[in-house]
C-alpha positions in Angstrom: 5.1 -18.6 4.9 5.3 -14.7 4.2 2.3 -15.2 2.0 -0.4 -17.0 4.6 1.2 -14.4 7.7 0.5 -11.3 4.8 -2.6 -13.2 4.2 -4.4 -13.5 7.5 -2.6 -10.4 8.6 -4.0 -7.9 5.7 -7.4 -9.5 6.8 -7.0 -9.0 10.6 -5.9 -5.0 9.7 -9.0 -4.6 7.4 -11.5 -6.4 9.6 -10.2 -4.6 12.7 -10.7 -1.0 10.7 -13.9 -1.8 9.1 -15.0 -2.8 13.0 -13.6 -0.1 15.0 -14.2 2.9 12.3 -11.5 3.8 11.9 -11.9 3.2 8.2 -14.6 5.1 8.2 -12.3 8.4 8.2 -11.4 9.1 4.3 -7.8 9.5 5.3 -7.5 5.7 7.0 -6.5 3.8 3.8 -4.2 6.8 1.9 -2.2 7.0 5.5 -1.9 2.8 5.1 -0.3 4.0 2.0 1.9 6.4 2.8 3.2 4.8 5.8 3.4 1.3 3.1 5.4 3.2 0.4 7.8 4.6 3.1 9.7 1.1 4.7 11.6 0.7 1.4 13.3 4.0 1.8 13.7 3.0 5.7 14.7 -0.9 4.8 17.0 1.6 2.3 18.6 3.7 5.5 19.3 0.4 7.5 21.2 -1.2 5.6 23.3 1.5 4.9 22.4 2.1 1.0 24.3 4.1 -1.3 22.8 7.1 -1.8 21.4 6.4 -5.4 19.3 3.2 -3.6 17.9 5.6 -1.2 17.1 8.1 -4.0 14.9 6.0 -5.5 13.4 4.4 -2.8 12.0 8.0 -1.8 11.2 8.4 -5.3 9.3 5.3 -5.7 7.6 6.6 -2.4 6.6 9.8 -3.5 4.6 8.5 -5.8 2.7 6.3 -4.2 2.2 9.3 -1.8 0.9 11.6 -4.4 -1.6 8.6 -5.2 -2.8 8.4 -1.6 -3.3 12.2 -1.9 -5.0 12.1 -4.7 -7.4 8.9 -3.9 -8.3 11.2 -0.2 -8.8 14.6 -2.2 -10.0 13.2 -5.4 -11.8 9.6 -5.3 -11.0 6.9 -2.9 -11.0 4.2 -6.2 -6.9 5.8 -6.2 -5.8 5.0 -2.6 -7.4 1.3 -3.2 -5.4 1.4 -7.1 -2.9 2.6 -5.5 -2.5 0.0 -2.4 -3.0 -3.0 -4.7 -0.6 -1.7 -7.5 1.9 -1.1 -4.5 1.5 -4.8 -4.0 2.4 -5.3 -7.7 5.2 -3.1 -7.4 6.5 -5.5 -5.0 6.2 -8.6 -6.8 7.4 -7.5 -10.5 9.1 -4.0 -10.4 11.2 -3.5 -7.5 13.8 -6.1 -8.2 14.4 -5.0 -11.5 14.6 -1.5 -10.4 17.0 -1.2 -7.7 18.9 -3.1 -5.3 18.3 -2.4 -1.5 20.5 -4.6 1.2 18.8 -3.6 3.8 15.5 -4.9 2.5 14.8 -8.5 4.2 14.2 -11.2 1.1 10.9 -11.7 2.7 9.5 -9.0 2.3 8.3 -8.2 -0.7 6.5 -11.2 -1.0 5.3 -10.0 2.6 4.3 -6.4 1.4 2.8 -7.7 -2.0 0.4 -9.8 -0.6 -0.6 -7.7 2.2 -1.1 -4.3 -0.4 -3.4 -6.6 -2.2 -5.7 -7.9 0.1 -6.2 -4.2 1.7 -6.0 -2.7 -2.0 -8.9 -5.4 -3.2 -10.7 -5.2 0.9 -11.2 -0.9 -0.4 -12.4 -1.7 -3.9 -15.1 -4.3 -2.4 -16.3 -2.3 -0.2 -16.2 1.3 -2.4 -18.2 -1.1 -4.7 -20.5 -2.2 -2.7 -20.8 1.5 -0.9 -21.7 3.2 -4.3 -25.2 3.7 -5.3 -26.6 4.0 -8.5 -26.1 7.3 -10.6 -23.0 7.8 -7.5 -19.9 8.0 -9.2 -17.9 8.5 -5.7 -18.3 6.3 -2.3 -16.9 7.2 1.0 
């Protein structure tokens, strides 16, 4: 059920910034990041982690961040690369690379499939924004 609800939900967020504008601003979709990369570090603090599961929860985060930084100050193809491959994170890394309590078992199936429907919603439509000879859109 976390699937379909990521599903219709990742399409209800992109749809909704696409028709407001508010994706329109370059820093819309490296903020999604940010603020994505950040709730295993909080899911980390809830369920009162040890340290070492916070530590590389923030870690983790950090770099996703430092994607989302680059992809605004550098080329927008690296927030999108960096929203889906959050979402592959989710499903095949972060299991393997720490164990967080406070984490519900939902979600990363949740958070996967929501990072790649916004992550692939970018890329369409940086693909369809660039013109010819353009090696940058948005």
């Amino acid at each position: 059920m976390e699937y379909l609800v990521a599903v219709i939900l990742g399409f209800v967020v992109a749809v909704f910034a696409a028709t407001t504008g508010f994706d329109r601003d370059r820093a819309f979709y490296p903020t999604v990041l940010i603020v994505i990369a950040s709730y295993y570090a909080l899911f980390a603090v809830m369920g009162a982690s040890r340290y070492s599961t916070l530590e590389i929860e923030i870690a983790v985060g950090l770099v996703f961040s430092i994607l989302a930084v680059l992809g605004f100050k550098k080329s927008m193809w690296l927030a999108a690369a960096g929203i889906a491959g959050h979402g592959f994170f989710d499903f095949f890394v972060h299991h393997a690379l720490v164990t967080n309590p406070g984490m519900p078992v939902w979600w990363p199936g949740f958070c996967g499939t929501i990072d790649i429907v916004l992550g692939g919603w970018l890329a369409i439509r940086l693909w369809k924004a660039a013109k010819p000879g353009d090696g940058e859109a948005q």
